[in-house]
C-alpha positions as CSV (number, residue, x, y, z in Angstrom):
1,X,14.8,-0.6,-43.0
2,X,11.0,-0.6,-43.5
3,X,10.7,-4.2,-43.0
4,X,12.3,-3.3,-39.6
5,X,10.2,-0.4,-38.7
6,X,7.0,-2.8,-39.5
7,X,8.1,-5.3,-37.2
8,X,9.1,-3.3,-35.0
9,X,5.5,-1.7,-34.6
10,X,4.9,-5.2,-33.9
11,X,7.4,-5.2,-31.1
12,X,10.1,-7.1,-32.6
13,X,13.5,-5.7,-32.1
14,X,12.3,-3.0,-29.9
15,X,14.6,-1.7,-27.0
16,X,14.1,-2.9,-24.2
17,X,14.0,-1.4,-20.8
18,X,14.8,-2.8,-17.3
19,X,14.1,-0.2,-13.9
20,X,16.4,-0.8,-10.6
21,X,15.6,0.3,-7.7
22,X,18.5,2.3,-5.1
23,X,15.9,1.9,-2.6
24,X,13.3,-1.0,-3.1
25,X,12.3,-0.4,0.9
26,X,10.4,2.4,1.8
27,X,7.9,4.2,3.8
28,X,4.7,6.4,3.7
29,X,6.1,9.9,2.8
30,X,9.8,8.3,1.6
31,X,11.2,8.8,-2.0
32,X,12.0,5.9,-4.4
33,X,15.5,6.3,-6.1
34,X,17.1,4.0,-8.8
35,X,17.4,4.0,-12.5
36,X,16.0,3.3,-15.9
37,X,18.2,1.3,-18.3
38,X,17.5,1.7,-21.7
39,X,19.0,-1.0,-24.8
40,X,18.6,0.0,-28.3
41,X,17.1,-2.8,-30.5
42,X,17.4,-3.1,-34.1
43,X,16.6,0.4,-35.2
44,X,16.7,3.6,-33.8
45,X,13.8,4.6,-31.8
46,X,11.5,7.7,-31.2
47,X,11.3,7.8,-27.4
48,X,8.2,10.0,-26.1
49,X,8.5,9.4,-22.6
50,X,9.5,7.2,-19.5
51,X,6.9,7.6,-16.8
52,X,7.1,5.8,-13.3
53,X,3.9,4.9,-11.6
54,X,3.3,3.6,-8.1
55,X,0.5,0.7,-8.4
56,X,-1.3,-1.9,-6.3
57,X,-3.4,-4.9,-5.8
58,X,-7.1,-3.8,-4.9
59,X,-10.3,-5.4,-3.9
60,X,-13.1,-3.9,-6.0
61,X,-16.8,-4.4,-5.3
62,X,-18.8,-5.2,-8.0
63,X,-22.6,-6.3,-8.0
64,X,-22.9,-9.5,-5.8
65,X,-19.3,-10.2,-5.7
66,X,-15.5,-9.0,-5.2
67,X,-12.9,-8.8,-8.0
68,X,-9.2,-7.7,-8.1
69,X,-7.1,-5.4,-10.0
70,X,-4.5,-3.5,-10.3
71,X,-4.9,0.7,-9.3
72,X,-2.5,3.4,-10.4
73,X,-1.8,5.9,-7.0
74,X,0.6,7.8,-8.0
75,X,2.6,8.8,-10.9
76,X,6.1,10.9,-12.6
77,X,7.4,11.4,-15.5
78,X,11.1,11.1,-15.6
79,X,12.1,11.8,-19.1
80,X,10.2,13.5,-22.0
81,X,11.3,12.6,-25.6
82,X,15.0,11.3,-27.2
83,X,16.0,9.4,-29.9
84,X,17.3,6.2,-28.6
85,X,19.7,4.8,-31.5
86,X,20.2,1.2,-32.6
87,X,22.2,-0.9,-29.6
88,X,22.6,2.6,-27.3
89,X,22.9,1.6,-24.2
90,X,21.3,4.6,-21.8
91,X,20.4,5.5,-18.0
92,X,17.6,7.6,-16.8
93,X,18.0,8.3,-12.9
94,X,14.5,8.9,-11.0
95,X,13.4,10.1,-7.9
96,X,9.3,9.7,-6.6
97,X,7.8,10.7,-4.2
98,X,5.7,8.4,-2.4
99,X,2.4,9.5,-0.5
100,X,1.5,9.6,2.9
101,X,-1.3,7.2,2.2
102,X,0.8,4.1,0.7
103,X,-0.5,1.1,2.1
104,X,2.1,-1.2,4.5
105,X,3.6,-4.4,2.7
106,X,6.0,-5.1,4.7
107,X,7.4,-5.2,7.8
108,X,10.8,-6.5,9.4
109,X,11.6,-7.7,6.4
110,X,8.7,-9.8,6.0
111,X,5.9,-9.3,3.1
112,X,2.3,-8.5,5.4
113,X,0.1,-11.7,3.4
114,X,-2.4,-10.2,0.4
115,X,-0.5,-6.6,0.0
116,X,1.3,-6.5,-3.2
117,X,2.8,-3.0,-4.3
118,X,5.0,-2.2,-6.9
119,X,6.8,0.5,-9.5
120,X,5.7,0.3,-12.9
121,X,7.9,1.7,-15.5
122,X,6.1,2.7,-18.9
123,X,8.6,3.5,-21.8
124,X,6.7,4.8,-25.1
125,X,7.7,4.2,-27.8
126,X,6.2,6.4,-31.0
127,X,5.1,4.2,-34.3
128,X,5.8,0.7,-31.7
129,X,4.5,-1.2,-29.0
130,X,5.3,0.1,-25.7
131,X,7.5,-1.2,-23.3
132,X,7.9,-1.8,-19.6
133,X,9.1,-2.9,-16.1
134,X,7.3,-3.9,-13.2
135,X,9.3,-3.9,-9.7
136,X,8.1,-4.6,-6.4
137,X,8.6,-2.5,-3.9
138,X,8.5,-2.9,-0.2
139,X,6.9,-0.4,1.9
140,X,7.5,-0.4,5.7
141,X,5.3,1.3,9.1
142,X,6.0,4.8,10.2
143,X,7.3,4.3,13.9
144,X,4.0,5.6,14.5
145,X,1.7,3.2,12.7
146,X,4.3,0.3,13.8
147,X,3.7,1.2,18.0
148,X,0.0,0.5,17.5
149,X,0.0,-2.3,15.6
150,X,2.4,-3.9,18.1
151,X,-0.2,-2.9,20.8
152,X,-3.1,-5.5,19.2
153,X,0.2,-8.6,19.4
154,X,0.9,-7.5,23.0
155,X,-3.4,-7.7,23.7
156,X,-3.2,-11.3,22.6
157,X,-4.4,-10.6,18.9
158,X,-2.7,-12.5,15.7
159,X,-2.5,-11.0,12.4
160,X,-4.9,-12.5,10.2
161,X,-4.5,-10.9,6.6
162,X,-4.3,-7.3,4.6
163,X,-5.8,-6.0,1.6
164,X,-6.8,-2.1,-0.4
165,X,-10.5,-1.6,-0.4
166,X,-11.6,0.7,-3.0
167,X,-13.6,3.8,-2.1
168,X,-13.2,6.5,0.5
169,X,-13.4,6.5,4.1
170,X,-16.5,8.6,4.8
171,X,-15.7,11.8,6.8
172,X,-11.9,11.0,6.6
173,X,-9.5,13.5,4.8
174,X,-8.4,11.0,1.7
175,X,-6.1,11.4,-1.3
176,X,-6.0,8.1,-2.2
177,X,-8.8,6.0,-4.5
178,X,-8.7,3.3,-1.7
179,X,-7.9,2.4,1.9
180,X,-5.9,-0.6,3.6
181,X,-7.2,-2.9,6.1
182,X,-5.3,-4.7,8.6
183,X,-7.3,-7.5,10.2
184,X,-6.7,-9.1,13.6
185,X,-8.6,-11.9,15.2
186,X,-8.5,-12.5,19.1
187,X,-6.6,-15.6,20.3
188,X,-6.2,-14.4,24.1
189,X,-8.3,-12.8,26.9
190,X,-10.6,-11.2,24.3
191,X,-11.6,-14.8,22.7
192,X,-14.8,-15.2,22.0
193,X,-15.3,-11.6,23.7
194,X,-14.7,-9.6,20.7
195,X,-15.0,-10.7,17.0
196,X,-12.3,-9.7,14.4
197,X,-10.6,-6.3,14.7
198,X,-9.7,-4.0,11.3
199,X,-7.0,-1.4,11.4
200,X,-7.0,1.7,8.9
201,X,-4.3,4.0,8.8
202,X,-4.9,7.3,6.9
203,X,-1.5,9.3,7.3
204,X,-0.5,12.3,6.7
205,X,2.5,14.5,7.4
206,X,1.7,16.2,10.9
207,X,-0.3,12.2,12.4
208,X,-2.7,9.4,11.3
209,X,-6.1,9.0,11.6
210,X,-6.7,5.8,13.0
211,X,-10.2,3.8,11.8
212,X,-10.8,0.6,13.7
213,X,-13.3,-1.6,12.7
214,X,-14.7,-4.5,15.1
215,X,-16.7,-7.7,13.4
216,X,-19.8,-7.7,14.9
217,X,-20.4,-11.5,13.5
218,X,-18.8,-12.3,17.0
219,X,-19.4,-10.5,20.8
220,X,-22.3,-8.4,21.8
221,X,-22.5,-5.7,19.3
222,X,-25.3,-3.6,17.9
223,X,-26.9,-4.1,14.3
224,X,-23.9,-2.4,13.2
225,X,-20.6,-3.0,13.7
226,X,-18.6,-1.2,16.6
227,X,-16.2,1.4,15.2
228,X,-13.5,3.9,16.6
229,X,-12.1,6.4,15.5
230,X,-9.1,8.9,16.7
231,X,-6.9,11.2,15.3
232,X,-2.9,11.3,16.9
233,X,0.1,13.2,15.9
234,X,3.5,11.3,14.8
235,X,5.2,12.3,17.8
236,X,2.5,11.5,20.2
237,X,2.0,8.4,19.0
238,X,5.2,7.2,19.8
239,X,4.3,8.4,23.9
240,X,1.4,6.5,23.9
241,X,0.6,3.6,25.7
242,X,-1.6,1.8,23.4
243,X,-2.4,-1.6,24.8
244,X,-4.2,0.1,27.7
245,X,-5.9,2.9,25.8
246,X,-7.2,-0.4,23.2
247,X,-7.4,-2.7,26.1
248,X,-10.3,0.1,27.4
249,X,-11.8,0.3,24.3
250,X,-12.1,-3.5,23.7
251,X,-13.3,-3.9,27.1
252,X,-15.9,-1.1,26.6
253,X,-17.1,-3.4,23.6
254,X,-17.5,-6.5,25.5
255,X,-19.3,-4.9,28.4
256,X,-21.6,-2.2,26.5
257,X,-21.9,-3.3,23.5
258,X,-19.8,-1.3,21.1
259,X,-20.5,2.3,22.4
260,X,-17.7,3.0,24.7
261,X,-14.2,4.4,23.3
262,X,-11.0,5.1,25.5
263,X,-9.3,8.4,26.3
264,X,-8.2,9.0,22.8
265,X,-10.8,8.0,20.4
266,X,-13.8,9.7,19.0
267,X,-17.8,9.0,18.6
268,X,-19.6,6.5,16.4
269,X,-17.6,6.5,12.6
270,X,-19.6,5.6,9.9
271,X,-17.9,3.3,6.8
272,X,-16.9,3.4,3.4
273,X,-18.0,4.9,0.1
274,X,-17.4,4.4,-3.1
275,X,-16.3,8.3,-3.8
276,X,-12.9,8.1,-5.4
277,X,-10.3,10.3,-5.1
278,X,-6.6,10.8,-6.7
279,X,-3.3,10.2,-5.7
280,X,-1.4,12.2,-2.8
281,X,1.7,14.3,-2.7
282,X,5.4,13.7,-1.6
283,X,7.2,14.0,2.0
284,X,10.5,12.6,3.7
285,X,9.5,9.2,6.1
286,X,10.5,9.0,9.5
287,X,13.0,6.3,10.6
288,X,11.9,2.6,11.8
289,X,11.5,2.5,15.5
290,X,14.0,-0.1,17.3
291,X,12.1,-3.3,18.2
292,X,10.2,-4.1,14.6
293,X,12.1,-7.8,14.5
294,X,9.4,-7.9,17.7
295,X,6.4,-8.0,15.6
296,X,7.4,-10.6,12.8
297,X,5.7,-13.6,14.8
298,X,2.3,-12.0,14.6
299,X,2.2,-9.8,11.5
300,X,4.4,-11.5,8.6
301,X,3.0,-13.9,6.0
302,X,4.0,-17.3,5.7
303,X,3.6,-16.8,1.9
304,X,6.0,-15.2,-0.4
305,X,5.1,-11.8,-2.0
306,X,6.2,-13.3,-5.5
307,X,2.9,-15.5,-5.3
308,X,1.1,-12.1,-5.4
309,X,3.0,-11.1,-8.0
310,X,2.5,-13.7,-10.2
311,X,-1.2,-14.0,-10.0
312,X,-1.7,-9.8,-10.4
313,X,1.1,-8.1,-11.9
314,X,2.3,-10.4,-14.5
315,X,1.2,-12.0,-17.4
316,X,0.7,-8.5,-19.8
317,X,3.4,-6.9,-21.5
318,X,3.7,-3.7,-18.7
């Protein structure tokens, strides 16, 4: 029995765990549901905890250059400590919340190219390596934040790619250690007119706040580039007609330059910092509109999420 216990501080004949999701599709302000099964190994086994945490692939600055990693946003415990015995077999059912702020990886059933989220499932173990699961999990628009990313495909923009900057919006309510970007480039009438457009979504329960972002390596923009900035409500979102409230504002770019901003946007926003935050708080999502199979031409990756995976969440023993 000691020889066991030493190997099994190495690992060897540990249990082992496996987490399944109910729910692998979600939304910003949804739940996760689904299980934790548990197998003895070859000796019994001082459980201390099973925590769940929601993570991410994130672009970090550092010095001259960019790096990738992975960032914790949010995290439960869903067991404290239990003796698991020798071959037990065990479930431990979960439910998480998921913040507002949870970056979009999918949409329509298609993985959005460079977003990679996932549920990581920690089980430690006392006197013995820990183990661990790592699931991806799919996270889907809010009708809201759907109906205006439809509105850039119906101006004659094409998805170009997504990714989670680190840091904090400046002057923008954030729970989150990081914000997602959503990047459009102009293939119609605004070709060569205006340069590449980035989309940041900063939800909340009662609306979003909407950041837009417009390249100002392309067009007649200022030293800086042209940014807008508005604040709608779930529901009114939904009433909006946003291809001609954008189409103003992209044509008010053109013309003067990057100063002009449509009925509902704000004044001159100012970027990103690197003052980081912590993770946000639960909430119940809202049902997919009708008409998401209409965006999968423009905003779905021809690449398969598990190529993500592979390069950032595996490799290490979760």
């Amino acid at each position: 029995m000691v020889f066991k216990r030493m190997l099994g501080a190495f690992g060897v004949g540990a249990p082992s765990v496996d987490t399944v999701l109910s729910t692998p599709r979600t939304r910003p302000g949804g739940t996760l549901e689904g299980e934790v099964r548990l197998k003895g190994g070859d000796f019994d086994a001082e459980i201390e905890h099973i925590t769940l945490g929601l993570v991410a692939r994130v672009e970090i600055e550092h010095g001259d250059g960019e790096g990738a990693g992975l960032s914790e946003f949010g995290s439960m415990r869903v067991s404290g400590p239990f003796t698991l015995r020798k071959g037990e077999e065990r479930t431990v059912d979960f439910r998480i919340p998921v913040p507002w702020e949870t970056p979009i990886s999918e949409i329509a059933g298609g993985p959005l190219r460079g977003m990679a989220v996932g549920v990581r499932t920690e089980l430690a173990i006392a006197k013995a390596v820990d183990k661990g699961d790592l699931d991806m999990v799919a996270v889907e628009p809010l009708p809201s934040q759907l109906r205006i990313l439809e509105s850039f495909l119906q101006l004659g923009f094409a998805f170009k790619s997504a990714d989670l900057e680190a840091g904090h919006l400046r002057g923008v309510r954030q729970e989150l250690p990081f914000y997602q970007e959503i990047e459009f480039y102009p293939t119609g009438q605004y070709a060569g007119r205006v340069g590449e457009i980035e989309v940041t979504f900063v939800a909340d329960p009662a609306g979003l706040e909407v950041v837009l972002e417009a390249d100002k390596r392309t067009g007649r923009y200022s030293s800086s580039d042209a940014i807008g900035r508005f604040h709608v409500s779930h529901e009114d979102a939904l009433r909006t007609d946003w291809a001609g409230e954008l189409g103003r504002w992209l044509d008010g770019l053109s013309q003067y330059g990057g100063g002009h901003h449509g009925g509902h946007h704000g004044g001159h926003h100012g970027h990103h910092d690197e003052h980081h935050g912590h993770h946000g708080g639960p909430g119940m999502g809202m049902v997919v509109a009708a008409g998401a199979a209409g965006v999968v031409g423009g905003l779905v990756a021809g690449e398969v999420v598990e190529e993500v995976v592979e390069e950032f969440f595996e490799g290490g023993d979760w």
